[in-house]
N, C-alpha and C positions, 0 to 999 in steps of 0.2 A: 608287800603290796604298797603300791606308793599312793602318796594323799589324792590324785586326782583320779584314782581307781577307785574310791571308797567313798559309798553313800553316806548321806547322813544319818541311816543307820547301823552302819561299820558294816553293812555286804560291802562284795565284789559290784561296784557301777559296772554294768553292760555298757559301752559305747559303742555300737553296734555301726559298721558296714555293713549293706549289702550288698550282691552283685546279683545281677538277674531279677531286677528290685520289683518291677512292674510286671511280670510271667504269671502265669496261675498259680507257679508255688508261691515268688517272690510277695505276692499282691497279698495273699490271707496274713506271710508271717509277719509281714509290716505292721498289720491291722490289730494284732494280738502282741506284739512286742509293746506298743503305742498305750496297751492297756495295763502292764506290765508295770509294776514297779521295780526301782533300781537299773531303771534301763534307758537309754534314748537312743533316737537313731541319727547319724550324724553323720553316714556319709551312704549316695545313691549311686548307680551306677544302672544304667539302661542301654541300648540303641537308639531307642525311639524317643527324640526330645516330647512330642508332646505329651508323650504319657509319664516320662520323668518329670516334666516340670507339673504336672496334676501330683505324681507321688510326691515332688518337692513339699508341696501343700501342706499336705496331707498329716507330713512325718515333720515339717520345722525342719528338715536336715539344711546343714551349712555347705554340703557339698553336692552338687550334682555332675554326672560326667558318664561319656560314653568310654571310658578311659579306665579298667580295671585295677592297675594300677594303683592308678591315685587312690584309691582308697585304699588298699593295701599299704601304701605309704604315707596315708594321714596321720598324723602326728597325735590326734584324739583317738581315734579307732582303736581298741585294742579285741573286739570280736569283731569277725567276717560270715556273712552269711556267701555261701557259695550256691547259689540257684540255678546256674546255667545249664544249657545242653550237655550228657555227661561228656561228649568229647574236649570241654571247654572246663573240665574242673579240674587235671593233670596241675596243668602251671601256673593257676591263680591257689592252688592248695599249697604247693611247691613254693610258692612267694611270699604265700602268706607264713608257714613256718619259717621261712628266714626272715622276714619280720618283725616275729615277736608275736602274731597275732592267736588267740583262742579259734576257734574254730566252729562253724557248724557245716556239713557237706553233706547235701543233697546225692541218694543212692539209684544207679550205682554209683560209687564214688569215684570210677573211673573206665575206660573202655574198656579195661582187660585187669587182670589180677594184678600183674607188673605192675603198671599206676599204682594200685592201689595200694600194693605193699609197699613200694615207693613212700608214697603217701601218710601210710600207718610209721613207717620207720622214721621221718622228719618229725610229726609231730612228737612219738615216742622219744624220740635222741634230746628233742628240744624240752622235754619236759612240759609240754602245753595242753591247756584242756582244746577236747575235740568230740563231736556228736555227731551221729548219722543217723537218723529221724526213723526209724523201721516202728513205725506208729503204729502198728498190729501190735506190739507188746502191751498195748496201752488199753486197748479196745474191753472190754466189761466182758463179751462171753468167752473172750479167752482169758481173760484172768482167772477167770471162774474155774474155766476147764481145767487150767493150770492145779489150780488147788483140789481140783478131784485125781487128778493126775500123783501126784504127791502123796496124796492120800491113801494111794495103792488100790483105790476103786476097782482099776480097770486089770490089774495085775501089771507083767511085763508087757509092752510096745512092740508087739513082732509086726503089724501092717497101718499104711497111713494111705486116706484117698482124700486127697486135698482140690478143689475148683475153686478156681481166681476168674472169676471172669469180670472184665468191667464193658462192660458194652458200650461201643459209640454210637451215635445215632447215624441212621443210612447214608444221609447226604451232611455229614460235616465234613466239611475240607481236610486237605492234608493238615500235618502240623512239622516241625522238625522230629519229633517221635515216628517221623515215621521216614524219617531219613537218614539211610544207614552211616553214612558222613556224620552224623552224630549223634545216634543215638548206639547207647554201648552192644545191642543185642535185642531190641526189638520188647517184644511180651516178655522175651523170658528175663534181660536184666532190669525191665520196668517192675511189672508187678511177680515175677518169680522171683525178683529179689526181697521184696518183703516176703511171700511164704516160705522160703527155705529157712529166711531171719526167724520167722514163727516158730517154727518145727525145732529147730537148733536149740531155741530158746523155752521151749514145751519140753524137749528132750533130754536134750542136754547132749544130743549123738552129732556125727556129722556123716556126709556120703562119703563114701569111696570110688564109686561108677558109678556112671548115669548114661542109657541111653533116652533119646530124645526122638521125634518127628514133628518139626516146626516148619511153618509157609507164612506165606503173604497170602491168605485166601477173599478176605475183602474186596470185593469187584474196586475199579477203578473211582478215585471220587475229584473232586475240583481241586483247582491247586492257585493259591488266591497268593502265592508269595508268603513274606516272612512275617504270620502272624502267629498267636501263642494259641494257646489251648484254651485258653477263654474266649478269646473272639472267635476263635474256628466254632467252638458250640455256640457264638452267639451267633455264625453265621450261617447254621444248619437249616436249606430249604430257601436260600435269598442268592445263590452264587450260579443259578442261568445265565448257560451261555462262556463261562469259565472253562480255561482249559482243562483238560481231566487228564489224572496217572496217578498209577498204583504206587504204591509205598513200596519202598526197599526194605524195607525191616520185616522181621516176623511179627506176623499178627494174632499170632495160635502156635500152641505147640502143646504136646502131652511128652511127658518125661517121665521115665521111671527110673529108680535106680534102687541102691543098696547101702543101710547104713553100718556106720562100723562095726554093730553087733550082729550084722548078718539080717535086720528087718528090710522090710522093704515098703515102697513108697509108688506111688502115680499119683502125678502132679499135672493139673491140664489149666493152661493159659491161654485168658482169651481178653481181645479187644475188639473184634468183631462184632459185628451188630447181632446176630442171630444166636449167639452164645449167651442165655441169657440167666440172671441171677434168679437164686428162690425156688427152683425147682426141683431138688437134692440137696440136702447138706452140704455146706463151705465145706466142711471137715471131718475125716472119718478117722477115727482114732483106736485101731483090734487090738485087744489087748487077751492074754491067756485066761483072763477071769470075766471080763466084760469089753462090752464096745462103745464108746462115745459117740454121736452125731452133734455138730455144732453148727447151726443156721445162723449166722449172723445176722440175718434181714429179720428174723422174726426174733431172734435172741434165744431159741429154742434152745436146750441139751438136751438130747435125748439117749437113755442108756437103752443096752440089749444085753442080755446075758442069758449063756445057752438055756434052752428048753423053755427059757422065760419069751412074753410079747414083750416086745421094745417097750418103753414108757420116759414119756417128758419126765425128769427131774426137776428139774430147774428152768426157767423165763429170765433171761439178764437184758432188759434192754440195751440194747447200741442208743445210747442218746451221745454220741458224738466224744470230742476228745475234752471238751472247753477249752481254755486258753493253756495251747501246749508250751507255751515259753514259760511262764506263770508256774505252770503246775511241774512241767517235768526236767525241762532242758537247764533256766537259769537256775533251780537248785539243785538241781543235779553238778553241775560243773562249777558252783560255789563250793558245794562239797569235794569236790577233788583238787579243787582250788585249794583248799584248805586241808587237804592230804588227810582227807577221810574214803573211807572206800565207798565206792560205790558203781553201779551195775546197769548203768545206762548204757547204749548201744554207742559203740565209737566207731574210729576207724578201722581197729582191729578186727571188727564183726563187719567193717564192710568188706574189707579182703577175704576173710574168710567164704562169705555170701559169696564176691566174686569167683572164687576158683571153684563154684559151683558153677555158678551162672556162665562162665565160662566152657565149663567142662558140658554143659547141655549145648548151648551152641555150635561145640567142634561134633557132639555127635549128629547135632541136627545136619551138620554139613557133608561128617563121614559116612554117616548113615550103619556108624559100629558104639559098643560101646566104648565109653572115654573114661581113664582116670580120674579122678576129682585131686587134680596137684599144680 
């Protein structure tokens, strides 16, 4: 560790780039680094000057630039936040391990498994810490579930019915998610990629087949040009008169498949407005002695076991993640900085995720079951 890497409390300093600095992801993790000790941000990287030079403000960073690069090769920099559209994190990941830099990469981590293992193999070869944000692990009523799980509450895991749905609102404009040019697969590598990361991570299994039926079912909405996911919800019900066209990505899709113990799963993804939360359990978890329900909105658990009525156990509020740099990411990769073990989501778990997320996709398209390889 060299002396301009080390606080004045002997941590690992964060020197932190970002890329995709000013985006709906780029914008929160700014805000929560900023409160972060051991850390500063010191180099930006946006499109849009004037919302870089606002984040310039904001962050005190000494560099700003629509130029990815350069931050990759600032000379203070030795963490990269990669925020971009997934088909835009390949060769700024790629750069950044030949650089020397730590890592954090926004999931999926690439458009396809290829990247991604790509990806896992540079930072792995180079020896470098690296994170991939699957912030369900984090969340209170899975935690929870987790440790009745453990516990052998439920017995063995033979069936799982998982609903992800995040609803948009009617009329908010397109976004680049919804443009197949870059986004890796639509619902299912956006938010399918965090539920398989859950389940993996609950289980400890992985799939082997998956079939799939995914569309674009969202009627047509405005299309306002290249703005982010924040301003499209800020512009939901002001865009009269705007061109209009449907998204090329999938907006929906249900998947089922088979884990390597022979359990099995249905997984239903949704972005669609009319798909909406709170009215079934997020998570259904069969097990040969009992059954979980898990409502995230209300923080419910609720068990069932034969002959028995269902009944709440447990109430774990979702009051949010608090500052995830703070709490989970910079000590976590202090810790493996310092060649202690530890069990936070990296690249490795986003390839993995991937050749799932992938493996739904090719059946959405074949319309047979797929591999998971």
């Amino acid at each position: 560790m060299s002396p301009e890497n080390e606080s004045n409390s002997g941590e690992f300093q964060f020197n932190v780039g970002v890329i995709g600095a000013t985006g709906y992801i780029g914008a929160p993790y700014r805000a929560e680094i900023r409160e972060a000790t051991g850390a500063r941000i010191v180099a930006l990287c946006a499109r849009r000057r004037e919302l870089l030079d606002q984040a310039g403000e904001e962050d005190g960073a000494g560099l700003l630039t629509d130029n990815w690069r350069e931050v990759v090769s600032h000379q203070d920099v030795n963490f990269v936040i990669v925020a971009t559209p997934d088909a835009l994190h390949h060769e700024a990941v790629m750069a950044c391990a030949e650089a020397g830099k730590h890592l954090l990469c926004e999931k999926p981590v690439g458009v396809n498994a290829s990247e991604a293992y790509e990806m896992w193999s540079a930072y792995r070869d180079a020896g470098l810490a690296h994170y991939v944000p699957f912030w369900t692990r984090f969340c209170a009523p899975f935690v929870r579930a987790r440790e009745l799980l453990e516990s052998g509450l439920l017995g063995e895991i033979r069936g799982v019915v998982y609903r992800w749905h995040n609803p948009r609102p009617d009329d908010m404009p397109l976004t680049w998610r919804d443009d197949a040019g870059l986004s890796a697969a639509g619902s299912i590598a956006d938010v399918g990629s965090h539920a398989y990361d859950t389940l993996r991570w609950l289980l400890g299994r992985e799939a082997t087949r998956v079939q799939a039926h995914a569309d674009t079912i969202t009627p047509a909405r405005s299309d306002l040009g290249a703005i982010n996911l924040t301003e499209a919800l800020g512009q939901s019900g002001s865009q009269s008169g705007a061109p209009r066209s449907k998204g090329t990505t999938f907006d929906y899709a249900s998947v089922a498949w088979e884990f390597d113990d022979g359990a099995v799963a249905t997984l239903v993804l949704s972005h669609t407005p009319f798909f909406r939360k709170g009215i079934a359990p997020e998570l259904e978890l069969h097990g040969t002695k009992a059954s979980l329900g898990l409502d995230r909105v209300s923080g419910s658990l609720t068990l069932a076991k034969p002959g028995e009525p269902a009944e709440i156990i447990d109430t774990v509020p979702n009051n949010g993640f608090g500052n995830r740099f703070a709490k989970y990411v910079f000590p976590s990769l202090r810790q493996a900085l310092a060649g202690e073990e530890t069990d936070h989501p990296d690249l490795k778990d986003g390839w993995r995720v991937q050749l799932f997320t992938d493996a739904a996709a090719r059946s959405a398209r074949s319309g047979r079951w797929e591999t998971v390889e």
